[in-house]
N, C-alpha and C positions, 0 to 999 in steps of 0.2 A: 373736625370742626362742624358743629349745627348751627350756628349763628353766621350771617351774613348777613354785611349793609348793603341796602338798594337805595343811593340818591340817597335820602332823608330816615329812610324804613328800615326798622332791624327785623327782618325775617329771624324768627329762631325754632329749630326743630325740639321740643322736648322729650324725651327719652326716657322709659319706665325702664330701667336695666336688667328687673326681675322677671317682668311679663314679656318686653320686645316690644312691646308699645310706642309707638312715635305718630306725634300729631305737629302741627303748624301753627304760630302764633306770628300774627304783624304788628309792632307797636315804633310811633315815632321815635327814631333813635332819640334826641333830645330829651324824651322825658323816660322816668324809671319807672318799672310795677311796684304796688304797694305788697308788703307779704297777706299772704290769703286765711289769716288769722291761728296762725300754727300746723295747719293741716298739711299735710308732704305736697308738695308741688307735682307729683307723678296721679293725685288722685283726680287730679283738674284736666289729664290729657285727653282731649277728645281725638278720638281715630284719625290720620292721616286722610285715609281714602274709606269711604263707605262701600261695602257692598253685601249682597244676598245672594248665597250659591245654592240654587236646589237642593232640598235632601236636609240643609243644613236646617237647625232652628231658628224659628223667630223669634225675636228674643222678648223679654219677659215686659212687666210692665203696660199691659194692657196696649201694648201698638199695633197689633195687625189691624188696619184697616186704615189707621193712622201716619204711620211711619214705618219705613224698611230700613231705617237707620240703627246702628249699636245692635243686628244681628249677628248668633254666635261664628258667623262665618269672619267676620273681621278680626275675632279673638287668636285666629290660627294664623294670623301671618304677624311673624315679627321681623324686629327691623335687620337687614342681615348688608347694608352698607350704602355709604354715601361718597360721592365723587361731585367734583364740577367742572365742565368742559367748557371752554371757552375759546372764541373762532371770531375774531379781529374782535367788533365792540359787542360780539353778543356770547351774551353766559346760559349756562346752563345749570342748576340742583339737579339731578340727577338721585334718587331715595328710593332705593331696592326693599322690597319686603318680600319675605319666602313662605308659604304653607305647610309642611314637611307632608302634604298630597303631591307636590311638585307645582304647584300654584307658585306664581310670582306676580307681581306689583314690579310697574316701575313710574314713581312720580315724577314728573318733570315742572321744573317751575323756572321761567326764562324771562329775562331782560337783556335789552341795549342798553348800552353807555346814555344817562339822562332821562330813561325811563324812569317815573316816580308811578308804576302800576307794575304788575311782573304777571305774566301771564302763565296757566298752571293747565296739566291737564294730566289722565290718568290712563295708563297702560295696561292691560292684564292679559297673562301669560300662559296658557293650559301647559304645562311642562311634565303632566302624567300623561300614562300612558290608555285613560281610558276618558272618553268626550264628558266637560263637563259644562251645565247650565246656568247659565245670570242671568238673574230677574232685576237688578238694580246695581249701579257701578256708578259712583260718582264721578265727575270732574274735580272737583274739589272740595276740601272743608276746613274750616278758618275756626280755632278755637279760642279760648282764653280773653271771652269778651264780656267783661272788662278787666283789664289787669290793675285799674288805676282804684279800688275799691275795693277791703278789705273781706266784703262780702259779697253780697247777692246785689247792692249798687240800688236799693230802692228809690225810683220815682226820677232815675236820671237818666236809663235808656230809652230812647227812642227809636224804632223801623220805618225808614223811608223806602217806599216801592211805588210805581207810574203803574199806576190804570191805564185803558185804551178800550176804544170802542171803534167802531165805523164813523169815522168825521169826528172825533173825539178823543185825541192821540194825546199820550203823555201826561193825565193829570195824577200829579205828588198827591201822596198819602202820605200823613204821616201818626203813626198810632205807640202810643206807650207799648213798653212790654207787660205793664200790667195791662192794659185794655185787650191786649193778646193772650190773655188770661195765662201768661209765662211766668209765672211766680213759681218759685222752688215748693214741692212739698214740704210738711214737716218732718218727712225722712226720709224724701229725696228720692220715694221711690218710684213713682208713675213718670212714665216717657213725656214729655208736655213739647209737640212740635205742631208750627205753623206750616204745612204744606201748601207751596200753591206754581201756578206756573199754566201751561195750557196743554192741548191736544189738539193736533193736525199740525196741517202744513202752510197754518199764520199766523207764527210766532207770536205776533205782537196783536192776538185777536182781545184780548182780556187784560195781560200784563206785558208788562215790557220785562223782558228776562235780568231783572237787575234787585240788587236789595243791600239796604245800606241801616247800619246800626249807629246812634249814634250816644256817646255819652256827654250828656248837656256840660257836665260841671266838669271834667278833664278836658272838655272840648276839642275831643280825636273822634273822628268819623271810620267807622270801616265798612268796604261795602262792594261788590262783586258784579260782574256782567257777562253776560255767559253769549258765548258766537255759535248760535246754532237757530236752524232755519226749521226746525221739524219739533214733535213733543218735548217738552225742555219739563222739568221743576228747579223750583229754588226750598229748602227748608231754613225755618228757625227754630233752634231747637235750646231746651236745654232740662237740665236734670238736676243738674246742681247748682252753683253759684252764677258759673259761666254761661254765657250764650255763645251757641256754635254757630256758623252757617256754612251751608253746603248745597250741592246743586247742580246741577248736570241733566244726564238725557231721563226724559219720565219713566219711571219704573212700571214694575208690573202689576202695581196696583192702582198709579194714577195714569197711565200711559199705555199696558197692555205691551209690555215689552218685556220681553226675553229674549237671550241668545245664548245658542249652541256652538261649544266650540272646538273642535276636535284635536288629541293631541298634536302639541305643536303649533297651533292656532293661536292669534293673535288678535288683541281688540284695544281702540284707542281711544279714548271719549273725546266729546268736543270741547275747544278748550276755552277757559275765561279768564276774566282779566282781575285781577281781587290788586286793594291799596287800602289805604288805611294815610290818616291826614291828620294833622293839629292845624283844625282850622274848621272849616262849614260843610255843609252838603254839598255848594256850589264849588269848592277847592279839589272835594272830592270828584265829584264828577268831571273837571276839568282832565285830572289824572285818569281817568277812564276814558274819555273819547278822545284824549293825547294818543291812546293805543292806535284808534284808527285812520290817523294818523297816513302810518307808512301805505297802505291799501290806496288810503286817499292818492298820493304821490306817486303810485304807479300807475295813473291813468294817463291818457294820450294828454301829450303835449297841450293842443290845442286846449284844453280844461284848464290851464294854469292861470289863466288873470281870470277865469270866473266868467265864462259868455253869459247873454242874455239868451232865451229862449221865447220863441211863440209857439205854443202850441192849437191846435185850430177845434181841441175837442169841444169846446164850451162856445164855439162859433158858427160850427155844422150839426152838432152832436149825433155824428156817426154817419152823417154821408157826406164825406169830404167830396169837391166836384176838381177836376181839372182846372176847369174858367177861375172859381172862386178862390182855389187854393194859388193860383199864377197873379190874383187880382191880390190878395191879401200880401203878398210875397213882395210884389211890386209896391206896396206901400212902405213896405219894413226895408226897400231899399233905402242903402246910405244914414241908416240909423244903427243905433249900436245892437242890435239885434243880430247875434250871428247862429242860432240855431230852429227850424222850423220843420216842424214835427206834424206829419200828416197822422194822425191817432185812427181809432177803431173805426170800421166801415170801408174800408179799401176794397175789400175780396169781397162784397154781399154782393152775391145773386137777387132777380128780379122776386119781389117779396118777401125778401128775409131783413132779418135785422140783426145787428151789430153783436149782440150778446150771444145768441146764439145761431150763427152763420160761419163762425173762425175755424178753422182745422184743415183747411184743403189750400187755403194761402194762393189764388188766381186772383189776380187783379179784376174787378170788372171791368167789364169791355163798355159800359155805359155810362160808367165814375169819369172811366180814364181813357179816354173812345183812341187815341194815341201810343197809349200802353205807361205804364208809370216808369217806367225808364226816362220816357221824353220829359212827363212833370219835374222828377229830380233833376233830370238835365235842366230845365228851364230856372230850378229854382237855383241850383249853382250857379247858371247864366248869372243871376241876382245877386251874386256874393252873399249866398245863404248856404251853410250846411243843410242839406234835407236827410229828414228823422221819420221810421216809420215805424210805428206799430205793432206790434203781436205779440198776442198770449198764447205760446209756444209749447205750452205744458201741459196744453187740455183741449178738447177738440169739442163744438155745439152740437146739436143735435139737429142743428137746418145744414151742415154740412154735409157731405157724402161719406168721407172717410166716417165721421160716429157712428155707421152702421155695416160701412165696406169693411173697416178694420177693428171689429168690435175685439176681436180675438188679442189685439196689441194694447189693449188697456189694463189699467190695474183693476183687478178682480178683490173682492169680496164675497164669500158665502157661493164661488161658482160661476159668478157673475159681472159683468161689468161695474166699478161704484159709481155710480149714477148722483149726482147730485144738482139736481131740477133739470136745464136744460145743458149742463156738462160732463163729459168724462174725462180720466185724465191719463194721457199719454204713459205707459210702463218703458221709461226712461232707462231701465237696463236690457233693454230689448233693443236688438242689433238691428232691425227695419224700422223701428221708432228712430235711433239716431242717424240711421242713411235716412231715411224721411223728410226729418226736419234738417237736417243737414243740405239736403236738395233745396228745401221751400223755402227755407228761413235764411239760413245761412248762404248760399245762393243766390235769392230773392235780393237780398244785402247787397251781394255783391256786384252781381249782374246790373245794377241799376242806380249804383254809385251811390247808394245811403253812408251818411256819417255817423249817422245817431240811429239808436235801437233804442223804442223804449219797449221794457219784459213788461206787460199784463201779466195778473195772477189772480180771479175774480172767484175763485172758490177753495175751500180748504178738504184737504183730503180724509179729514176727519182720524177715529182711531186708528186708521193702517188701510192698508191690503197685504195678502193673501203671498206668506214665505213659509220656508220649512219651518223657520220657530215663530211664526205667527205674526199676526196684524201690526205689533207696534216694531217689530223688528223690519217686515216688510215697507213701513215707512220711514225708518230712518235709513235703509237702502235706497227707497225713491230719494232723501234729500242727498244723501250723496252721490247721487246721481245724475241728478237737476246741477250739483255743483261742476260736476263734470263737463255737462254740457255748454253752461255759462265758461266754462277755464275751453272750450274747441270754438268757440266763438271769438274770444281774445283772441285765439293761438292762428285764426283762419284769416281773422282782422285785428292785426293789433290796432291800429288807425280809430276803429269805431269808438266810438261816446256809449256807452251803455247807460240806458234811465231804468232804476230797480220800482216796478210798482203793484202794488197788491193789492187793488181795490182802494189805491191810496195808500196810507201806511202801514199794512200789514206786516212786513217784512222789513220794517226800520232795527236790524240785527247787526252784529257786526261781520257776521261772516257773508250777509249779502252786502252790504255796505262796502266790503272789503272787494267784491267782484263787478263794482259799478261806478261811474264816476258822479251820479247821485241818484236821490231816491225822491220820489211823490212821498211830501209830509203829510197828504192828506187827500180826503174826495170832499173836503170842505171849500168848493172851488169860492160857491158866492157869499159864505155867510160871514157874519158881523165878527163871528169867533176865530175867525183866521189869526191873524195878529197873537191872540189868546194860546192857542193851539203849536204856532209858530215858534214863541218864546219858551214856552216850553220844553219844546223838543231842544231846546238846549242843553239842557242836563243830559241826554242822550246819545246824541250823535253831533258830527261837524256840519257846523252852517253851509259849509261850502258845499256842501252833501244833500243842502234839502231843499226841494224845489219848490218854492213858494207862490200860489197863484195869482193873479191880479184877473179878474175875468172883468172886462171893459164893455160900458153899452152905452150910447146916445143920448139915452133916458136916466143917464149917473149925473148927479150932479156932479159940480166940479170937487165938492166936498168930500162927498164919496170914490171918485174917481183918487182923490187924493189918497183919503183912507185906505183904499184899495193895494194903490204903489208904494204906499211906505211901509205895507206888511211884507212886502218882497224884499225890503231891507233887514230884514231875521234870516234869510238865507239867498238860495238862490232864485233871482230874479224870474219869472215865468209869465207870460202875458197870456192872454186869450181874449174872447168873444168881440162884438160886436166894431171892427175897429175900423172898418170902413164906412163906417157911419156917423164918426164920430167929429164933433167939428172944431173949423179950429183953434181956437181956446185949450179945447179939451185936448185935442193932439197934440198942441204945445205943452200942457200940463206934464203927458206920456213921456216925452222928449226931453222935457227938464230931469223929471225924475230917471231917466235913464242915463245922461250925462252926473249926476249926481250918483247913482250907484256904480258906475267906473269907477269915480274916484276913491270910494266906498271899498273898493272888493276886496285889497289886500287887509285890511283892518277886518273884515268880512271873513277872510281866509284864514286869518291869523290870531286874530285876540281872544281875548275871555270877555266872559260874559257876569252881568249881575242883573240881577230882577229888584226890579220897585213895582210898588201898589198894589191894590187892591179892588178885583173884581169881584168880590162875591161868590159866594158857591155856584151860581148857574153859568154855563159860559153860552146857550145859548139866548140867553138873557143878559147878558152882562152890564153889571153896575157900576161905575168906579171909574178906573181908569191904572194902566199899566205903562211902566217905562222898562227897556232895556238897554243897560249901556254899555258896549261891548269893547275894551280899551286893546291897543296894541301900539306897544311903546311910545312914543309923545303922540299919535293919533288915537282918534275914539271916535263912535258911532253913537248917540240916542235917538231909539227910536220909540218915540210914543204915540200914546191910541189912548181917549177918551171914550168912554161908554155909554150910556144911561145914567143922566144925573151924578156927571164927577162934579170936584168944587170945581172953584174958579182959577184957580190956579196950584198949580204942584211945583214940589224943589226936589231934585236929586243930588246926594253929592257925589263929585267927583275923585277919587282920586288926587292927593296933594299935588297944590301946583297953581300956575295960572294960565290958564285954559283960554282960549277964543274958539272962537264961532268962524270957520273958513267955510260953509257951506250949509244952507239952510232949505228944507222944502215943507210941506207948500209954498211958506210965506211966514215973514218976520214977527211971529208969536212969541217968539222965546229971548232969552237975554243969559248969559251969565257975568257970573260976580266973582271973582278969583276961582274958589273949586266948587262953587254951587250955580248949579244951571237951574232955572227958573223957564218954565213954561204958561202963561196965560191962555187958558183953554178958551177956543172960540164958541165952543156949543158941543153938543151931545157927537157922539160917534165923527172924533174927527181925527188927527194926526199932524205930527210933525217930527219931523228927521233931521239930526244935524250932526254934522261933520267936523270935527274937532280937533284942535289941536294944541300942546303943551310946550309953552316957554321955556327955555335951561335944559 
């Protein structure tokens, strides 16, 4: 058997029986492929698993420099057997291929019971008896796209892939395959692939490791998300009729990576999550961050209704004080605030500063004249969880340890990698992990922290310094930062872990998976939050991304508003100036936070849709955006007015007839059976409402 249904998906393995050739295809069960104009079905197989063995040839068609894909080393492994195991609701494909070097393959590609995405990844096996080299090994490759058109499909593919910058996380691309200049030759012979993906260690510095194909006029989406925290690619590729994608750790042409492995040696790539949909980009994406799903579910308890947080970075910005931190504390008593988070500047020595002071993990004796033991104490006194700080993985250069323990860093070229005023911890190093094992983990526990949030404010760039080189020495550092994070659960299962990398760097599934949420951004005060927020839908789970609200005196109530209802796209986050604020304005705080309770399980649980239109610039934005995120007879809209929206906006709902059980700021909006109507009051404003459906 090579065919299998998942939920709605016919996974089916196609099979060359004369070559040994076996590749992957995903197509809604419900609908059938069209024949591909007479031509054998076995000439359409694109490779299973991609990879480049040293020694071997690159293969023809003008791609070295381009692509490592359809190298002659993929030619030598045929299919030699298939099984699938399955252990209460979860399955396993199990797809063996052999080299007659004594090379083996072993694909895996696995679902639970209700999963509508199936997660894949890729094994390789040195079974000779003399060490052999990989320059490029895939996680996966999805072929036969499109099956619903007899040919090449002109003018009705499309590529959907999220850009990302620093305070500009997540924005859709969406470009033809012709604009990708992927059109077949006229004999099919030049390699024509899209490589793209990043390098270091912030995943989501450039791209978010995701890519989705879509055909307008069969209207089936397919499209992949790859769970890895270090050098990733994604390609699109094709030669013939079909477009392939595939994707995994960066090779050795865009990533500097190889690996040596000696007989009997073993290598397993990181793995992704690939689906395929009759329906939208947004159907598809839902079935991708449904994977993340069970991650989300294993965190501490306390994370289950969705707490509120303050965090006090954008109120001190880096020298949190005793007095201040006890005075702010003491306000958020008896409000639905149950987490508070003392951030960067704890441990600065006299003269230093926040960014570059962290690695030696000593509380000052000047912050904290007491010892921060007694602060968390005082702030539990408060019926507050207290959350502390640190970027764990990298040590500044006003510290002592970046010059005490230069020799326990990752090296480059002989040398420590130096990048401005950071190094960064060599995480397989046995005094690095008793180290921060003492400071960190320790520091946690000794002083009754609930909440960690991980800093990550630099990327480690090409690698450091292993036996097979820079980019292999970096994807050893990220499995080994993973390690770290898995002795932290395992030391504290209790703690709240916040994943953050200069904001959204690291919005991935496999850190996603070791935290119970993530900083959507370092966009603490700008008008683009909202914009940015909504976004990160298609990506990850709302319940997962921490949304800022930074509060000042000097807000008006309008903005103050605007402010609070962007925290309703995920998780709630307050900051700055809030004992200053008066009380109109702290009552405004106080509504909208009794409104996002009611909020969180709809928050935790539904899907999401996007309305309107901002414009290209987001931080300029024109227009005006709604999101209405439905979970069974309840719903959420939340909208945000820009720069010169109209006067009024309609979204529909979902069949039914709907009310209005909850409204904030104030009664702008109305609906009418399944169409919600908003009356915008003026430029850059907001309204949130809380919904529910009759029968």
């Amino acid at each position: 058997m090579r065919t299998f249904e998942i939920a709605d998906i016919t996974a089916h393995f196609p099979l060359d029986e004369a070559t040994g050739r076996i590749g992957l295809e995903l197509r809604p069960t419900e609908m059938r492929p069209v024949s591909k104009a007479g031509v054998p079905d076995t000439q359409h197989i694109d490779p299973l698993t991609h990879l480049k063995i040293v020694g071997d040839p690159y293969s023809s068609g003008f791609a070295q420099g381009h692509t490592m894909r359809n190298a002659s080393s993929v030619d030598g492994f045929k299919f030699s057997g298939q099984r699938i195991d399955k252990t209460g609701e979860k399955s396993t494909v199990v797809t063996s291929l052999a080299d007659a070097r004594g090379y083996r393959i072993e694909h895996r590609l696995t679902w639970h019971d209700g999963d509508a995405a199936i997660e894949v990844s890729t094994g390789f096996c040195n079974g000779s008896d003399s060490p052999v080299t990989l320059e490029m090994l895939s996680s996966f490759s999805l072929g036969g796209i499109t099956p619903f058109h007899h040919a090449d499909a002109p003018g009705r593919l499309r590529v959907h892939r999220f850009r990302s910058g620093w305070s500009a996380e997540g924005r859709l691309v969406t470009e033809s395959i012709e604009q990708f200049h992927l059109e077949p030759s006229w004999a099919g012979h030049s390699l024509f692939s899209e490589r793209f993906g990043q390098v270091g260690t912030m995943p989501v510095r450039k791209w978010f490791p995701f890519v989705a194909v879509e055909d307008t006029e069969a209207g089936v989406v397919w499209g992949a998300q790859l769970a890895w925290a270090g050098s990733w690619q994604m390609e699109i590729f094709r030669q013939g009729d079909a477009v392939c994608l595939s994707g995994g750790l960066a090779d050795r042409e865009f990533g500097h990576w190889m690996k040596t492995l000696a007989p009997g040696e073993s290598l397993t790539t990181p793995p992704a999550a690939i689906t395929c949909v009759h329906g939208s980009l947004d159907d598809l994406c839902d079935r991708l961050t449904a994977m993340q799903e069970r991650g989300a579910d294993k965190q501490p308890e306390v994370e289950h209704d969705l707490p509120i947080i303050f965090n006090e970075w954008c109120t001190t910005w880096g020298d949190p004080q005793h007095d201040k931190v006890l005075a702010i504390a003491r306000r958020l008593q008896n409000t639905d605030v149950r987490y508070f988070v003392i951030d960067a500047g704890w441990y600065k020595k006299e003269g230093t500063v926040w960014s570059s002071a962290h690695g030696d993990w000593i509380p000052s004796s000047k912050l904290f004249p007491l010892g921060l033991d007694v602060t968390a104490a005082a702030i539990r006194g408060m019926g507050l969880i207290p959350g502390l700080w640190f970027e764990m993985e990298t040590a500044g250069v006003q510290s002592d340890t970046y010059s005490q323990f230069a020799d326990h860093f990752l090296q480059r070229d002989s040398l420590p990698v130096t990048s401005a005023v950071r190094r960064f911890w060599n995480l397989e190093d046995p005094f690095v992990i008793d180290y921060l094992t003492e400071r960190v983990i320790g520091r946690l526990e000794h002083c009754g922290f609930g909440y960690l949030k991980v800093d990550y404010n630099e990327t480690l760039g090409i690698g450091s310094e292993s036996p097979d080189g820079l980019g292999e020495g970096l994807r050893r550092q990220v499995l080994a930062s993973y390690a770290f994070f898995d002795r932290i659960r395992s030391c504290l299962p209790h703690l709240v872990i916040e994943n953050c990398a200069s904001g959204g760097h690291r919005l991935e599934p496999s850190m996603l998976g070791r935290s119970a949420m993530s900083s959507f951004s370092d966009a603490h005060e700008c008008v683009e939050i909202p914009i940015i927020a909504a976004s990160l839908h298609r990506l990850m789970l709302p319940r997962q991304s921490q949304i800022w609200a930074v509060l000042h005196d000097s807000d008006t109530m309008q903005r103050i508003a605007y402010s609070l209802a962007a925290t309703f796209l995920g998780r709630m986050c307050l900051s700055g100036d809030i004992l200053d604020l008066n009380d109109g304005q702290w009552d405004l705080v106080l509504r909208a936070q009794r409104l996002y309770r009611l909020a969180a399980e709809i928050i935790k649980h539904g899907k999401s849709r996007h309305f309107g239109n901002v414009g290209e610039s987001w931080r300029h934005p024109r227009g005006w955006q709604a999101l209405v995120r439905t979970c069974g007879k309840g719903a959420l809209a939340v909208f945000h007015a820009f720069e010169n929206p109209p006067a009024q906006v309609e979204v529909k709902l979902p069949p039914g007839i709907w009310k209005i059980d909850g409204q904030f700021p104030s009664d702008d909006a109305r609906i009418d059976g399944a169409v919600l109507h908003w009356k915008i009051p003026q430029d850059f404003s907001a309204c949130v409402l809380l919904l529910s459906r009759a029968g």
